[in-house]
Structures are given as structure tokens and as C-alpha cells.
N, C-alpha and C positions, 0 to 999 in steps of 0.2 A: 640148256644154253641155246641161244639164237644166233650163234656166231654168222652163218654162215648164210642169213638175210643180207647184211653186208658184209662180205670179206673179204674189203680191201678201201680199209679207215683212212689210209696214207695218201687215197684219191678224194676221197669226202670229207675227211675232216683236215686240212692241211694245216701246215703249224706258223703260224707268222714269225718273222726273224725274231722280233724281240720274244718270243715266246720258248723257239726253239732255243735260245741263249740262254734262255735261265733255267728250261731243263738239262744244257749240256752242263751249266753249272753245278746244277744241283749231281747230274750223272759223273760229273769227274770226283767228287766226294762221296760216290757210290751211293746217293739216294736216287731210290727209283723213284719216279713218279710216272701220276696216270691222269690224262685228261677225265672231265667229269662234268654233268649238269649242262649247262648249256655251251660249255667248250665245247661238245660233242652233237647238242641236241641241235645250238643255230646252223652249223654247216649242213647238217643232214636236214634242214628245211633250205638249202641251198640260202641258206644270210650267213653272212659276217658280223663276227661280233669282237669287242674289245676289251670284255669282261670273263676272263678265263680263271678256272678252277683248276687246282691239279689237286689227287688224292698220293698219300705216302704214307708210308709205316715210321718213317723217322720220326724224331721230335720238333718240335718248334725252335728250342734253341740249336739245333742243328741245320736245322733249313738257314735260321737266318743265319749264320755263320758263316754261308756261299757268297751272299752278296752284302756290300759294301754300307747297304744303305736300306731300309725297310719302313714303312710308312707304318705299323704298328702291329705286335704280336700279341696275340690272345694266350696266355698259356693256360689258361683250364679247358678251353676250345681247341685248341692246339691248333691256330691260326695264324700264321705269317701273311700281312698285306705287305705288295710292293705295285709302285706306278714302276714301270717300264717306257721304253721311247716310243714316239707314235701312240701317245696315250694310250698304249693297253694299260690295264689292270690286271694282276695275278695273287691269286687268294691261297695260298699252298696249306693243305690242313691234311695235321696227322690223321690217320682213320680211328673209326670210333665205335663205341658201344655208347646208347643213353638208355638212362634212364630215370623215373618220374617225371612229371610234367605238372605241378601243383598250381603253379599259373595260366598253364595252358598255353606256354608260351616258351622258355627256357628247359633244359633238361637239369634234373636235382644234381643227379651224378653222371660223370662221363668216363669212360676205362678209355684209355688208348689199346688199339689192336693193328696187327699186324695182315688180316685177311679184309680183301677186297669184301667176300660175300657178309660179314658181318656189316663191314661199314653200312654197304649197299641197303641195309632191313631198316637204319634208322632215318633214311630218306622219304621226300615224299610220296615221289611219284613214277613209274619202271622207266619211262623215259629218259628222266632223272638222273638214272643208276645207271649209266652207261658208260664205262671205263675205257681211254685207247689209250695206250701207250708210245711214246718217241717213235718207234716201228711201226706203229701200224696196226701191232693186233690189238683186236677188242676182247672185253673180257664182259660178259652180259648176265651177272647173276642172277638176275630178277626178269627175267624175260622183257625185258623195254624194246630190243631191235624188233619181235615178233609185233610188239603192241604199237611200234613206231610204222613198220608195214603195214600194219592194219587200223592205224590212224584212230588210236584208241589211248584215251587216258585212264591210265587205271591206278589207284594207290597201291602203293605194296602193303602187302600182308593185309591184315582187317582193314577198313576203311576210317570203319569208325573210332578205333584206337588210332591211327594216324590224325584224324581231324582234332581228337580229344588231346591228342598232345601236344599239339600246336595250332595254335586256330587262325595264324594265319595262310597257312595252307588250304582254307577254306576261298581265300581270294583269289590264292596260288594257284587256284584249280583252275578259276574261272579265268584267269589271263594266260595260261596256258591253252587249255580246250581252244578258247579265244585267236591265239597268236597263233599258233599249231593246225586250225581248220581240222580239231581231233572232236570224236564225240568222247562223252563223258559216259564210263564204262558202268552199267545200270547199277552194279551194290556200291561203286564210290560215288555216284549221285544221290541214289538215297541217305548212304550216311550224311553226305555233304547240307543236305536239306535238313534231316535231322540234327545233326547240330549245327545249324546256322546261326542261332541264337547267342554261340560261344563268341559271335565275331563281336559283341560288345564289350569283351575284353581288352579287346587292340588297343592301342594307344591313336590318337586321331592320326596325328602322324605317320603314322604305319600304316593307319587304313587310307589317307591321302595319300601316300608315295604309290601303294598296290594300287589301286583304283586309277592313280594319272598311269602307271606302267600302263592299265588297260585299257584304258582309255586314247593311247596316243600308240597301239600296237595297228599291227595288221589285226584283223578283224574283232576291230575295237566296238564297233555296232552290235557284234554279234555278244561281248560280252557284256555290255549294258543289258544286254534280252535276256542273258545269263544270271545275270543281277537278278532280275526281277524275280523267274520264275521259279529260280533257286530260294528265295525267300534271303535272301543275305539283304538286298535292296532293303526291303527292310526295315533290317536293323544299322547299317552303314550309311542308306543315302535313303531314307524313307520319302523323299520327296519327288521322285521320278515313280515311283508304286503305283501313283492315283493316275498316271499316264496313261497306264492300260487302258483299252476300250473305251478312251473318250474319243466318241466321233469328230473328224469336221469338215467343213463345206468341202464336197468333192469338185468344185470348180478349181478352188483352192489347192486340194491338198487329195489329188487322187491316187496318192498312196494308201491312205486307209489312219488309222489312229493316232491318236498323239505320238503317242511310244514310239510307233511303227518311222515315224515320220523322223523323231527326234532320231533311235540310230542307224535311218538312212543319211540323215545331217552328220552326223558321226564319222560315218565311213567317208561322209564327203571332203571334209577338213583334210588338212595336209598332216601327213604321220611326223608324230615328234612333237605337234605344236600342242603344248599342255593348255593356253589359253584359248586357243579356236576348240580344241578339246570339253575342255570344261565349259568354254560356252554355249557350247551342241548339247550336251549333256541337260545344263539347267535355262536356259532361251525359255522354254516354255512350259517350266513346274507351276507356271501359275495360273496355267487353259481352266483343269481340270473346277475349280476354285469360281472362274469367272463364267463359264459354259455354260447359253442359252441357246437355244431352239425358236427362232421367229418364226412369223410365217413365211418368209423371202428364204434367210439362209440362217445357218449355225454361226452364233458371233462369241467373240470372248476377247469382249469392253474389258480396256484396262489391263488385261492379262501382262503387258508388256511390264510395266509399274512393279505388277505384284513379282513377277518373274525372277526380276531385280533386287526385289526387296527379300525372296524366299534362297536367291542365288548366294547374297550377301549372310544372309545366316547360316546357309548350308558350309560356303567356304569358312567361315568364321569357327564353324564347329570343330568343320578338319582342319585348321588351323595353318590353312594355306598360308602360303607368301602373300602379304601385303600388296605387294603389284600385280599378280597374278589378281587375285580376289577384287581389287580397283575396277583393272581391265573386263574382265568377265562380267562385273556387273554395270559397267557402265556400255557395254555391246548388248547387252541383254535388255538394258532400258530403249536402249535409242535402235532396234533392230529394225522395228518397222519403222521407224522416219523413212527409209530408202524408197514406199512405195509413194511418196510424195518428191524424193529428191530433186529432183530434175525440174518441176513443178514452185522449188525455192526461190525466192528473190536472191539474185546473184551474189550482194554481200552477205549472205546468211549463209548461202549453198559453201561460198570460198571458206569462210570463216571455219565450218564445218570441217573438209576437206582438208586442210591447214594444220587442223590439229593432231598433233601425234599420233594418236590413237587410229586416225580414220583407215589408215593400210589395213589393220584387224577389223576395223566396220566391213570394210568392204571384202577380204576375204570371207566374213562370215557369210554376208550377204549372197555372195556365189553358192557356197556350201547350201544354205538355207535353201536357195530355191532347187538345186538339184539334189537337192531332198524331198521336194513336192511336188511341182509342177512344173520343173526344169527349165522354165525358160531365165534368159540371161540378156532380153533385150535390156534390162532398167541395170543390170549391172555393167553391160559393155556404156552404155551411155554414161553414166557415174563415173563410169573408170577412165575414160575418153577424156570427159570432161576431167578427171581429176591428172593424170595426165599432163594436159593441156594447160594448167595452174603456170602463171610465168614464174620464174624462179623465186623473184622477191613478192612478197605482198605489198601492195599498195601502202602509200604514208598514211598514217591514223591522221583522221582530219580533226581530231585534238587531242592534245599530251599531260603530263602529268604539271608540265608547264605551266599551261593553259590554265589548268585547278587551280594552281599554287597562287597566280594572278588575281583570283577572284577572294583570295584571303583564307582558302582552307588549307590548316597548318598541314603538315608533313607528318607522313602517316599510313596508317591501310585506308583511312576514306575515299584518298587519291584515287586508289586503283579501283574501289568499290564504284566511285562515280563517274569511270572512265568506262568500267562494264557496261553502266547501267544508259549512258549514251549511246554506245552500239547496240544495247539489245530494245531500244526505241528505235532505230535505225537501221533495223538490220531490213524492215520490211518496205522501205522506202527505197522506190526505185530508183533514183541518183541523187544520192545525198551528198550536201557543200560541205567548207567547214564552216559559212558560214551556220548554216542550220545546227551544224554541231554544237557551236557553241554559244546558242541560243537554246538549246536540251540544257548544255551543263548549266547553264547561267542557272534555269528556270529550276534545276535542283540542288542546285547551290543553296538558293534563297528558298526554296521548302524546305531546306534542314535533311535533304534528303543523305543516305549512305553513311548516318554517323551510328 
């Protein structure tokens, strides 16, 4: 036991009202419960959190018989969900015995048990296993306070039997170590590395939700680099691997490598945002692909294009959100426009600007550079200028109107041949409507937009 690294939980892990409500619930029907897992672990990295565990010996249909209302219970898991006020979250699960793992994923059979230290062996990580109680005291069967002092992740029991039996714990490690600022304890590194292989079991989904959790953590840079050299990258996101060790221009980029660059971008984005996230992540999976050596400097033509094109299939695989995967690949195409921005002809720059998306261009764009070479004049100008946008945009100097006049029926051509007006005109320095509508006339009558 480590009790007595911290011995006094009631200061470090404090209980939020709607939390403490539902264990006085559960305690007035004389079920004890025990905080667990990151109830215990966020406080003691001094964060807040709103996704709490309790552990109990009761049953499931007895927990939920406390409260009035229950979002869904597992009864071969022996899991009680309920949402509480102030959106917490509280997962109440009987304790347990598992065993087999023939998917490498689910347990075959599970015993309900009455003792902490059993439960605690079919966890992943000593961390993990850290039990407080309503009072205050801890209960540390697996030594996690010792390994949390000393800033260590370690698996319980074998390694390698914990990664074999659930292989998403193989992710779990690496967003932990990650979020934690913990090194990875050397025999649960090498199992972890040895069977990395098993993480192509996951469902994408699964390996998407772990991967954005890491990606959008405190030291979310640090586990991209975890990715890779773990060899999980891989097999989960094989498209940031070729990242390693491709140089480039050190006027540019005097950070040093792709990789290197990408999860300093990383760290640079704002925590939480899974699209600035993922867009740090895949910006520039397609250097490695386009990377030449001149004689002047290191260039890589095009990269921007493929980046987009490699971002769009990587999210399509994990089966991101639709909007999510849009945004990401459309900041990923258009990234470099910014080192011309300012350099735009005015209705092209607005038109840009104006567009929903441009808030995420332009956060990225910050990120980006104080990921390389820090500087932020082309983004305070951008931003000034975007800013500065008068509230309405200018009247379109011709309308769907306009078209319908020249005898093209009602339809999507309208709006094809209204694009195709502004994007003649976007580079022209003060454009009429007269001009405008001497564009549409002129492809009108070439049949243009049907």
C-alpha cells in the first residue's frame, strides 16, 4: 500500500455537489461506493473533471433503485449510467472479476466480487486503480499513489496480458503518459510495442474517439511522437510515420523535421478543438510524398493538394464526422494561401474572409507558424484586416435576377453562373455591375454553367 503518499484525498480529490448527492443516495440505502479511474486521477493532476466513476460491491439493479431516473444499465457489466446536474456524468459499476478476451476487446465472462483488490487486477493501468471513498480515505491496491509520485505509468500485473486483453489500452497508454506528463514504465512499453499490431482490431471509431481524446489533451504533441515511435502510428494512422526525419528549409522551419514541426503545431492549437486538432495532425502528411532538395532551398510543390487529399482519406477510414473531415480538409488545402493573403485583390481577400470557415483558417494559421518560425506579422495583419470586414457585405453587382432575365430557366445554372462571374472578377481591381453583367451575358451565350 501507498496510502500514505497522499493522506488526505478529501483535500485533493474533492467531490462536486451533484456527485456527493448521489453517493449520499446510494449511502442512505447502505451502498458504499468508491471513487475510481479518473475521479481520482484528474484531481490529483490538479484538473477538473465531469466524468466520474464510482466502484461498489452492490448490484446494478440496486444502485439504480436510488435514483429516480438512469440513462442506461449494463447488467452483465454491472454498469449503472446516469447524467447528474451541471452535466456531470456518473458510471456506478459493481466490482469485478474478468475473464477471457477472444476479441481482444470485451471480457467472455465477468464474476461480480465484493473486494476492492480483485476488482483493481482487471484494470489497466496502477493509476487507474486508485480507490477514495465519501471520507477521504484511499484504498491503493496496486501501488498507483507510489507510481503517480513518481510520474510513472505502469500496467498492472503483466503487460503483456493486459494489452492482449484489450487492445485498446494500447491507445489508453499513450493518451495517458500523454495527458499525465508520465514516462511509460520500460516492461509496459515494450509489451505496448509488441503488440501494437493488435490495435487493428479496434473498430475505427474507437480508434477515432482515442486518437481525437489525444490529440485535443494536454500534451497532445507529445503523444503523436508516442504514436509514432510506439509503432501503433502505424497501424492506426500510418500517414504521419513518413513524417519522421524529412528535413526542411531551416529559414522556414527551424524547428527541425516534419514530425517535429507537426506536434509542435499540435501543442499549439487550442485544447478541446478536435478540428484545429486533426488539422495539426494531417496539414502536412503529404511533405514526405512531394520533398525535393534544389539547389536554393528544400521545397515541397504541391504538398498542400496531396495533404488534403491524404487528410480526406485518412478521416474517411476513422470514420470521422462529416463536418469535422469537410473542415480539416478544406484548412489543409487552403493553409498556405495566407503567405499571399494580404497580397489578394480586395474582393477575393473579403470574399475569403466572409466565409464561415475562415475563423478555423486563421486560428490554424497562428498555430502553424508558432510551430516553425514563430512569427505572427502575416497573421496579425490577416486578423486586423479580418476584423475590420464591415458588418454587411457589399450588394453582389448581379443576382439570380439578372440570369433569369437573359432566359436561363430556374435551376442550379443560376447559381453556377453567378460563381462563375465572381471568380472572373474576383482579380479585378474595382469592378461595376456594369462589367458584371457583361461576364454573365458573355456566358450566358457560350452555354457556359449547364
Amino acid at each position: 500500500m501507498a496510502d500514505d503518499v497522499f493522506p488526505d484525498l478529501t483535500r485533493l480529490v474533492p467531490w462536486p455537489e451533484p456527485i456527493a448527492h448521489a453517493a449520499a443516495a446510494l449511502r442512505a440505502r447502505g451502498i458504499e461506493v468508491f471513487a475510481v479511474g479518473g475521479a481520482v486521477r484528474e484531481p490529483l493532476l490538479g484538473r477538473a473533471t465531469k466524468d466520474w466513476d464510482f466502484a461498489t460491491a452492490s448490484l446494478p439493479h440496486e444502485v439504480a433503485a436510488a435514483f429516480p431516473a438512469v440513462q442506461s444499465v449494463d447488467a452483465r457489466l454491472g454498469a449503472v449510467h446516469l447524467a447528474l446536474d451541471d452535466g456531470y456524468e456518473l458510471t456506478v459499476t459493481t466490482m469485478r472479476r474478468e475473464e477471457g478476451y477472444a476479441d481482444h476487446r470485451h471480457p467472455d465472462r465477468v464474476e461480480f466480487v465484493t473486494d476492492l483488490a480483485v476488482d483493481a487486477l482487471r484494470r489497466d493501468f496502477t493509476i487507474n486503480a486508485i480507490y477514495a471513498d465519501p471520507d477521504g480515505r484511499v484504498h491503493d491496491p496496486v501501488g498507483g499513489l507510489a507510481d503517480f509520485a513518481a510520474r510513472t505509468l505502469r500496467a498492472i500485473g503483466d503487460p503483456d496480458r493486459r494489452f492482449a486483453e484489450d487492445a485498446l489500452r494500447l491507445l489508453r497508454a499513450i493518451r495517458f503518459a500523454a495527458r499525465c506528463g508520465f514516462a511509460i514504465e520500460p516492461a509496459t512499453w515494450q509489451a505496448l510495442r509488441a503488440r501494437a499490431p493488435l490495435a487493428a482490431t479496434l473498430s475505427a471509431e474507437r480508434v477515432f474517439a482515442e486518437l481525437t481524446g489525444a490529440f485535443t489533451a494536454p500534451g497532445r504533441g507529445r503523444a503523436l511522437r508516442l504514436l509514432v515511435e510506439s509503432g501503433l502510428a502505424a497501424v492506426v494512422l500510418p500517414e504521419v510515420v513518413a513524417l519522421d526525419g524529412v528535413p526542411q528549409p531551416p529559414d522556414y522551419h527551424p524547428e527541425g523535421d516534419v514530425l517535429t514541426h507537426v506536434c509542435l503545431v499540435l501543442d499549439a492549437v487550442e485544447e478541446g478543438d478536435a478540428v484545429q486538432a486533426w488539422t495539426a495532425v494531417l496539414h502536412d502528411v503529404g511533405k514526405p510524398a512531394t520533398f525535393t532538395a534544389g539547389p536554393d532551398r528544400i521545397r515541397f510543390s504541391g504538398h498542400d493538394v496531396l495533404s488534403a487529399r491524404m487528410a480526406d482519406e485518412a478521416l474517411h477510414r476513422l470514420h470521422a464526422p462529416r463536418e469535422l473531415r469537410e473542415t480539416v480538409v478544406e484548412i489543409c488545402r487552403d493553409h498556405i494561401k495566407f503567405a499571399g493573403v494580404m497580397q489578394m485583390r480586395p474582393r477575393r481577400r473579403e470574399r475569403w474572409m466572409r466565409s464561415p470557415r475562415f475563423p478555423a483558417h486563421l486560428a490554424f494559421h497562428r498555430a502553424d507558424c508558432l510551430g516553425s518560425h514563430g512569427k505572427l506579422d502575416v497573421w496579425h495583419a490577416a486578423h486586423d484586416a479580418w476584423r475590420s470586414l464591415p458588418a454587411e457585405p457589399p450588394p453582389p453587382l448581379c443576382t439570380g435576377a439578372d440570369v433569369l432575365a437573359l432566359g436561363v430557366a430556374p435551376g442550379p445554372r443560376v447559381g453556377r453562373l453567378l460563381r462563375r462571374v465572381d471568380a472572373e472578377l474576383e482579380n479585378v481591381e474595382a469592378p461595376d455591375r456594369a462589367m458584371a453583367l457583361a461576364v454573365l451575358r458573355r456566358l450566358v451565350d457560350a452555354g457556359e454553367g449547364t
